[in-house]
Every structure is written in C-alpha cells, then in structure tokens.
N, C-alpha and C positions, 0 to 999 in steps of 0.2 A: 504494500500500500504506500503510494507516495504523498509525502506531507509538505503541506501549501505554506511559505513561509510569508505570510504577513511583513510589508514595508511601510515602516513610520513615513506618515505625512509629511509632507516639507509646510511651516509654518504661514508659509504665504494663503494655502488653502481655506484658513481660518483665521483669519487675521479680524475680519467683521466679527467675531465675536469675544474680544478684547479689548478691554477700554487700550488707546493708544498708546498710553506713557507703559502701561505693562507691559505690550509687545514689543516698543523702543528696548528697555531694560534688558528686555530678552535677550533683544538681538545685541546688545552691547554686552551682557554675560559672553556669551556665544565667542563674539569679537574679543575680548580681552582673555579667552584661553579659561573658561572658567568651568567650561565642562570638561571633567576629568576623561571621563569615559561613555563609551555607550555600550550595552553589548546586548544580544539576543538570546534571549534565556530558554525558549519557548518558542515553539511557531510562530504563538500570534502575543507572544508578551518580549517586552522590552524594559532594558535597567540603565540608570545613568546615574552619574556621580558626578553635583555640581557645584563646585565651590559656590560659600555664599560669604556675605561680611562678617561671620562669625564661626562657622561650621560650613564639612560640608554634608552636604542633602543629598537622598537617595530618593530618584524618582522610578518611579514602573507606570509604561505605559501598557496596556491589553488594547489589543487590534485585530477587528474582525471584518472580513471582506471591506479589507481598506480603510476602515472608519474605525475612528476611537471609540472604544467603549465604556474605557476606564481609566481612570491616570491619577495617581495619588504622590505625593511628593511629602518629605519629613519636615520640610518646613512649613510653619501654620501659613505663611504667603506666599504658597509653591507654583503659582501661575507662572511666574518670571521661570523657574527653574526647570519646566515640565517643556513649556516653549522654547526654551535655549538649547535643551538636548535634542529638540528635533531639527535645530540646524544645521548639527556635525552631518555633512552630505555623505550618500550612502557608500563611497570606500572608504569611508575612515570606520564606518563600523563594523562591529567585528560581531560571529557569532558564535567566538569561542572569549569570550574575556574583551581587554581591554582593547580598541580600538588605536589607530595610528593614524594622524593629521594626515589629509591628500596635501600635494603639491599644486600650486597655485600655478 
C-alpha cells in the first residue's frame, strides 16, 4: 500500500486570514533564521522548532488532502510561529529530522 505524503502550504495561500502585523512577524521570524527546523513526522503531520524572544517553541502542523487541519504551537501566541515554519520552502525540509537551508 502506498502512502500519500501531505505538503505544508506555503503561507501566501492564507494570508486573508491573519491580521497583517502577525503574518509580517512571521515572515520576519522566517527571515532572521528563526526557524530551527522543520521535519515530517507523519504522512500528513509536520514539526518545527522556532526560536522565539525567550524560548524556543514547538509547533505541529496535521495536513489532510492539502489543507490544514490542525496546528498547535507551545507558545500561548503561536500564530507568528506556526506561519514562519511554513516558509522554510520544500528542500530544506527534511523527512527524517532536521532540515538544511536551500541555496538562494
């Protein structure tokens, strides 16, 4: 039986549903190297680790025929943090562990 591996949205698809200054944040997490890692735990689940100003945060996203289902982050204000992990573009994620930065 072969197994369908579910790909995180890229952040632009959902951008109307974020107040502005949170998806800005995002994308400047993202930018200043703040997401540690991404990696594929699961078919359709995803983990990230992203520094914040004090700790860092562990997010999981669940992703079913393309769409988010569920997305939970350890910070009580983990929109920024849940958003930023879906901008590491899809080679730098990995679906063994940690991820490695694509070349520009």
């Amino acid at each position: 039986m072969e197994t369908h591996t579910e790909q995180l949205p890229h952040p632009k698809d959902f951008r109307s549903l974020f107040d502005g200054k949170i998806y800005q944040r995002a994308q400047a997490y993202y930018d200043a190297g703040m997401v540690q890692h991404v990696s594929q735990v699961a078919p359709s689940l995803w983990h990230a680790q992203v520094m914040g100003s004090d700790a860092h945060y562990d997010v999981d996203i669940r992703i079913r025929h393309s769409r988010i289902v569920s997305a939970a982050c350890t910070c009580p204000y983990g929109q920024k943090h849940t958003i930023a992990s879906m901008w590491v573009p899809p080679c730098s994620r990995s679906t063994h562990g940690i991820g490695k930065r694509c070349h520009k």
